[in-house]
N, C-alpha and C positions, 0 to 999 in steps of 0.2 A: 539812647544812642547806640548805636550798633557798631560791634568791634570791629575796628580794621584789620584787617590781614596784613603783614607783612612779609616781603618777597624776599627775600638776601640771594646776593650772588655766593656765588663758590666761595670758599675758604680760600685765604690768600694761601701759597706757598710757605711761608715763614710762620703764617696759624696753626699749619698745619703737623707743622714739627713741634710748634709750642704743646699743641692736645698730645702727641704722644709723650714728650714728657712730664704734662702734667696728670694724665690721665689713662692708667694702662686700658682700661678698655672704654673706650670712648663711644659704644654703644650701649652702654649698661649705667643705670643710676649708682647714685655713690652713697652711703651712710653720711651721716654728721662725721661719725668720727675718722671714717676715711677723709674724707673730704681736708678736716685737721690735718693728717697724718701728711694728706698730699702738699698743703701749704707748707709745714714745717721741715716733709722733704727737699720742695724745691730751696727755701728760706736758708735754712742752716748746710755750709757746705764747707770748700775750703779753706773759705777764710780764718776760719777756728785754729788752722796754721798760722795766725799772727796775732791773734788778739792777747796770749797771754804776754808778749810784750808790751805790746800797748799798753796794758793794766800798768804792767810791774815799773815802763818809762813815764807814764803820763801820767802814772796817781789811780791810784786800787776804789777811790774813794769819787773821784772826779770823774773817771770812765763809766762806773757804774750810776752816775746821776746824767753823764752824757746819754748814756744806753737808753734809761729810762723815758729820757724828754724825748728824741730821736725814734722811739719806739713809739707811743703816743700819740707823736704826731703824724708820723707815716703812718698807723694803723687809720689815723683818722682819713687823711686823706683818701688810703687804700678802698674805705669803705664808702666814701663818696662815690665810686667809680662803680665798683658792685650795686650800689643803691638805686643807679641808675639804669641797672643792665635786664633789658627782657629776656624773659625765660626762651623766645626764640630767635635771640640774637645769637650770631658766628661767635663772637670776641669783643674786649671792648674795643678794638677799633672801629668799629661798624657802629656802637652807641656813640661813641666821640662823632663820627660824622652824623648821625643819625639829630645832632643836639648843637653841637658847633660847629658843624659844616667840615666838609672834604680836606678844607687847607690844615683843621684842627688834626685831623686825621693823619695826613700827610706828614704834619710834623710830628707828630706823638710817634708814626712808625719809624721815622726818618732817625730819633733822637734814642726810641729805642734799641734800632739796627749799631747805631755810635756806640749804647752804652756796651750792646754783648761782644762788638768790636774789640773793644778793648777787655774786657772780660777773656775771650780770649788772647790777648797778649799777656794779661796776668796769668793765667794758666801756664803759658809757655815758659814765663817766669817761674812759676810753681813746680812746673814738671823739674827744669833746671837745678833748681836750690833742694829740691827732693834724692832725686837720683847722684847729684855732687854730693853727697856722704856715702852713699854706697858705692862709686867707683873709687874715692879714694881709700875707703875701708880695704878695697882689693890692693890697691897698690899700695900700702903702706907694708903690709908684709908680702909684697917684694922688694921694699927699699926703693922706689921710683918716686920722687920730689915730685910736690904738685903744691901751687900756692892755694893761700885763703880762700875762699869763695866770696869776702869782702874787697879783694883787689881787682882793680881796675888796670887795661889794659896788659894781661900780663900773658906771654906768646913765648916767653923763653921755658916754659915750662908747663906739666898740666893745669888747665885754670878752668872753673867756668866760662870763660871765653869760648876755649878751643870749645870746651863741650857743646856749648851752643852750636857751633860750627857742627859740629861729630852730628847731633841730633836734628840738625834743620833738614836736613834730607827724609830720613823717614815720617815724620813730623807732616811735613809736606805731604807725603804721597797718602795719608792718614784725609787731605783733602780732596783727592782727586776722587774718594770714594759719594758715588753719587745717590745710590739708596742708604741711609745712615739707620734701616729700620735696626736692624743689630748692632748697630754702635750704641742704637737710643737704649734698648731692653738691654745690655751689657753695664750701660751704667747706673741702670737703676740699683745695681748691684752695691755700687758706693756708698751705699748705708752701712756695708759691712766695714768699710774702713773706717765711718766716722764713727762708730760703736766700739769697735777696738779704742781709736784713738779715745772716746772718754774715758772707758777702764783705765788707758794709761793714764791722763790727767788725774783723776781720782788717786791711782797709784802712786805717782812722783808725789803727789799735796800727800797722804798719808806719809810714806816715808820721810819725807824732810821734815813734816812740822812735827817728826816724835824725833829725829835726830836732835845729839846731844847740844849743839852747838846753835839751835833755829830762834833763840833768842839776838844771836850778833848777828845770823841773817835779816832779821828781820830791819835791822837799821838800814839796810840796803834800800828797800821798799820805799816806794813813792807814795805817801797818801792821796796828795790833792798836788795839781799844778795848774796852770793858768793858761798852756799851750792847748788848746782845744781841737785844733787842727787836722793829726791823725786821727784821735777815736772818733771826731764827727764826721771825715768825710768815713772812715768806715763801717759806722756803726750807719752809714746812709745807704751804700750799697746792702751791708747785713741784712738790713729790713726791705732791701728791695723786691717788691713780686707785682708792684704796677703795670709791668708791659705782659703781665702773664694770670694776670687775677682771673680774667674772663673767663679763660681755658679752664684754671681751676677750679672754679665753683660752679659752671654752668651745666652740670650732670649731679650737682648735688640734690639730693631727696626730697629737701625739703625746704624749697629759697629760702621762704622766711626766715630759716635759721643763720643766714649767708651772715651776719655783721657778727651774731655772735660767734658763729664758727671763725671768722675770723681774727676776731678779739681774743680766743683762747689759743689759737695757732698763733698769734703774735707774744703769748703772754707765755707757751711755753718755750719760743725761740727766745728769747728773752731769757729765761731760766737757764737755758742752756746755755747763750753765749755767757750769761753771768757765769754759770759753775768752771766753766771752759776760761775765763778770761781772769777771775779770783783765784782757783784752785790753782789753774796753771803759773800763774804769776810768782803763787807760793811754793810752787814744788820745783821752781827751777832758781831760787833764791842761792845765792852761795855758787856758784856754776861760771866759771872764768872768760866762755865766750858771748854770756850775755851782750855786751857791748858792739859786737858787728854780728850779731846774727839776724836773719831778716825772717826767719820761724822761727818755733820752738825747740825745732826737731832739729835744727843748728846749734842751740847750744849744750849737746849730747857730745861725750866720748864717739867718738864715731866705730869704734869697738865694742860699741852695746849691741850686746844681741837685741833687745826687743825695742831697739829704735830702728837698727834696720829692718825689722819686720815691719811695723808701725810705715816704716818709708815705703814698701815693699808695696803696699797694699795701698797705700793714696798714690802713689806712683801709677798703677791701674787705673785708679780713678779718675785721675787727672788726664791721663792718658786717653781714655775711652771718652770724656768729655772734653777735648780740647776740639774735635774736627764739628761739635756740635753747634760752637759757640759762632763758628766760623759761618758755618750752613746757615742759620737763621738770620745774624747781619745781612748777612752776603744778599739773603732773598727781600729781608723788610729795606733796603738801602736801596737796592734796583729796583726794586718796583716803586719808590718812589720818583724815583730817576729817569725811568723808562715806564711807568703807567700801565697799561696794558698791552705796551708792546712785550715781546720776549726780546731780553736784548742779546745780543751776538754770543756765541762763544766766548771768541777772545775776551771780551766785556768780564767772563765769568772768572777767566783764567788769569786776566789781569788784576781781577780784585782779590782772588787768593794769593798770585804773589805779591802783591802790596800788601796783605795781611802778614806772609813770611818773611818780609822785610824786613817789617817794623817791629816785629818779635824780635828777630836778630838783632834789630840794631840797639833796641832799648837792652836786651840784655848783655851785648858787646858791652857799654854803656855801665852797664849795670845800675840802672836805676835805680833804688831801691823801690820792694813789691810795693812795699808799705803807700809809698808817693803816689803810685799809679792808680791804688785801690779808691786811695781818699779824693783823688783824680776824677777818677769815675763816677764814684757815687754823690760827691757830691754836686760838681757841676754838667756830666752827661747826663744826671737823673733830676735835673731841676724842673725842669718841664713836664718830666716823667711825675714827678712826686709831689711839685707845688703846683704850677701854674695852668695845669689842663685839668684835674680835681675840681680844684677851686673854682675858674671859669668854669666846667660844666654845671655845678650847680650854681651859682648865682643866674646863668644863663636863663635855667629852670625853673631857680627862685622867681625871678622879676619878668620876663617872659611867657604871657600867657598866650599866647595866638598863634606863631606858625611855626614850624621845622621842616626841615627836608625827610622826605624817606627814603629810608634804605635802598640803595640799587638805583633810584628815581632821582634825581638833584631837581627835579621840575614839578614835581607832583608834591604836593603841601596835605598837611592835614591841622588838622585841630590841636595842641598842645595836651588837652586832657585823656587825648588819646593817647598823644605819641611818649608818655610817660608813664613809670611807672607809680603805683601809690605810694607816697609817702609826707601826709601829714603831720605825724613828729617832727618830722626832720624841719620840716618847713614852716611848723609850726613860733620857733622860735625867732621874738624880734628881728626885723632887718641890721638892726644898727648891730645886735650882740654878735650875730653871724659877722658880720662886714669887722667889729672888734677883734675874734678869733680868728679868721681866715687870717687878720693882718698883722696879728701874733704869730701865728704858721709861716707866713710869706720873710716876715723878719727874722724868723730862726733859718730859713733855708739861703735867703741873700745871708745873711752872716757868715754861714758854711762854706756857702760859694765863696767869698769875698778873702774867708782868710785857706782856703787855698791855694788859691793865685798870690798872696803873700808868702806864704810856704813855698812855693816852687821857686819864686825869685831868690826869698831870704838864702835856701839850698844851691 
């Protein structure tokens, strides 16, 4: 049988910013262990700002068996998607349509554009609860009153309210920037912050657990609890790189290696949220504003020198990546909306400020990050992480005769073409497969389910 060629159109706009931050030179092949490096970079990020609560509220013992399962099984799914991906495919959007058709597509980028939507709201969040310890650090020795940063609507004095308000303005104009290529190569820089920050976690767990007193801290500590809610929706966004797998691995050296390289880049984010989420939990044990802090780095003396540094430097981070998270919505959301037309300016201008709205208003609000993470990850990444996985291969599994091609919605070919090999995989029983997907499928409806009871019960 003679190989078909396959034609692809252009890389969409939102693909296109996805390859430069997954992939600094996107002309050049990549090692295994880059390849690693790059998953684990995009993987592991800010969130590492809230997980040692998580641990230390929800149980040291129950988070890390959450982590575990939630790891597992988005690794599995993750690698359905790469299993399926040709060496001269764009992304996996183009395999998703290439296999379940345009509408498949259409929603995967629709629900993608949702999830970094709000990614960027959490950020704005982020940036807030960062930067409110180091301005009130300044004004405390001047004597100038400023409330908690857990208080809700508070205007008679400084609050993270006003601040939001102070920061919505340049924040803003952070979007009107329409080449983001230096915004994108400026945050690759962000590894410098999360590398400080584990030195610190390392540091606070060393100090406290040899302080003299870390026996009666330790009653403080949650082992196990039965609210499952926070760590799984955020241990769901943690492991999230499905709307970005493509990008990542499709310059790697050596395909073949794509499931393992990705099994050891899940296995050492993993590791790290562990050390991050254990260590941290232990090192801020005994510490008075545990109880309404929504990071780490809240419940710090705000007269620490090396937490405002620590601040100082994901402040950057966050900074440099919040106008990114913006940019790529902005493009996967319209282009489903408008297709191949370009749509209006105004179109453009109205969807960033409904972006800056909704930043201000959840944090007027002050939601907590926490709600909005598990928000995200678990029910905008459900599509993302269960149900387009899963239907692509069953689709494959049980479907031997036609698919659309790339570019073409009218031109068919043969099945044994338009996929890639993979025997193993399909190798095993229908029924055990159809068993495990529906194992999969009922830990991510669960996720989903007790979120929306979280948001009500709050």
């Amino acid at each position: 049988m003679e190989e078909t060629s396959i034609k692809h159109r252009n890389a969409s706009k939102s693909s296109s910013v996805l390859s430069m931050l997954a992939i600094q030179r996107p002309d050049k092949t990549q090692s295994s262990l880059q390849t690693v490096v790059g998953i684990v970079n995009s993987m592991v990020g800010s969130l590492c700002l809230v997980l040692p609560l998580v641990f230390l509220n929800y149980g040291v013992i129950s988070c890390t068996v959450i982590m575990i399962i939630l790891g597992f099984v988005q690794y599995n799914t993750c690698s359905l998607l790469i299993l399926h991906l040709k060496d001269d495919e764009i992304d996996t959007e183009h395999m998703i349509k290439r296999i379940l058709g345009k509408p498949w597509m259409q929603a995967f980028r629709f629900c993608s554009g949702t999830l970094l939507f709000i990614v960027g709201i959490i950020y704005f969040q982020l940036i807030n609860l960062t930067l409110y310890p180091i301005i009130t650090y300044i004004l405390s020795y001047n004597n100038i009153e400023f409330a908690d940063a857990s208080e809700k609507f508070v205007f008679n004095m400084y609050s993270i309210q006003w601040q939001a308000l102070i920061v919505f303005l340049p924040l803003s104009t952070l979007l009107l920037i329409k080449d983001i290529t230096t915004i994108v190569k400026i945050a690759h820089y962000g590894v410098i912050a999360l590398f400080a920050y584990g030195i610190f976690i390392i540091y606070i767990f060393i100090v406290n657990l040899t302080s003299e007193d870390i026996s009666q801290k330790f009653d403080q500590i949650t082992l196990w609890s039965w609210d499952f809610s926070q760590p799984a929706g955020q241990f769901a966004l943690a492991f999230m790189i499905h709307n970005a797998v493509g990008q990542l691995m499709k310059n790697n050296e050596k395909r073949d290696n794509n499931s393992r390289d990705l099994a050891i880049a899940y296995m050492i984010a993993g590791i790290i949220y562990g050390i991050v989420g254990i260590f941290g939990s232990i090192g801020i044990l005994g510490l008075e504003n545990i109880g309404e802090a929504q990071t780490i780095l809240n419940c710090f003396k705000k007269s620490d020198v090396e937490i405002i540094i620590i601040e100082s430097l994901f402040l950057v981070h966050l900074v440099t990546a919040f106008p990114i998270f913006n940019n790529i919505s902005k493009y996967q959301i319209l282009e489903v909306l408008y297709h191949k037309r370009e749509p209006p300016k105004v179109v453009y201008w109205g969807f960033s400020i409904l972006f800056m709205v909704l930043c201000l208003t959840i944090q007027l609000l002050n939601i907590p990050v926490g709600l909005v993470i598990s928000f995200d990850g678990a029910v905008c990444g459900f599509l993302l992480v269960y149900i387009v996985p899963i239907s692509l291969h069953l689709k494959c599994y049980q479907t031997q005769n036609k698919v659309t091609l790339i570019g073409d919605e009218e031109d068919e070919f043969d099945t044994q073409v338009k996929c890639v090999n993979h025997k193993d995989k399909n190798s095993i029983p229908m029924f055990a497969r159809i068993a495990f997907y529906a194992l999969i499928m009922g830990i991510g409806i669960y996720n989903l389910i007790v979120q929306f009871y979280d948001i009500f019960k709050s």
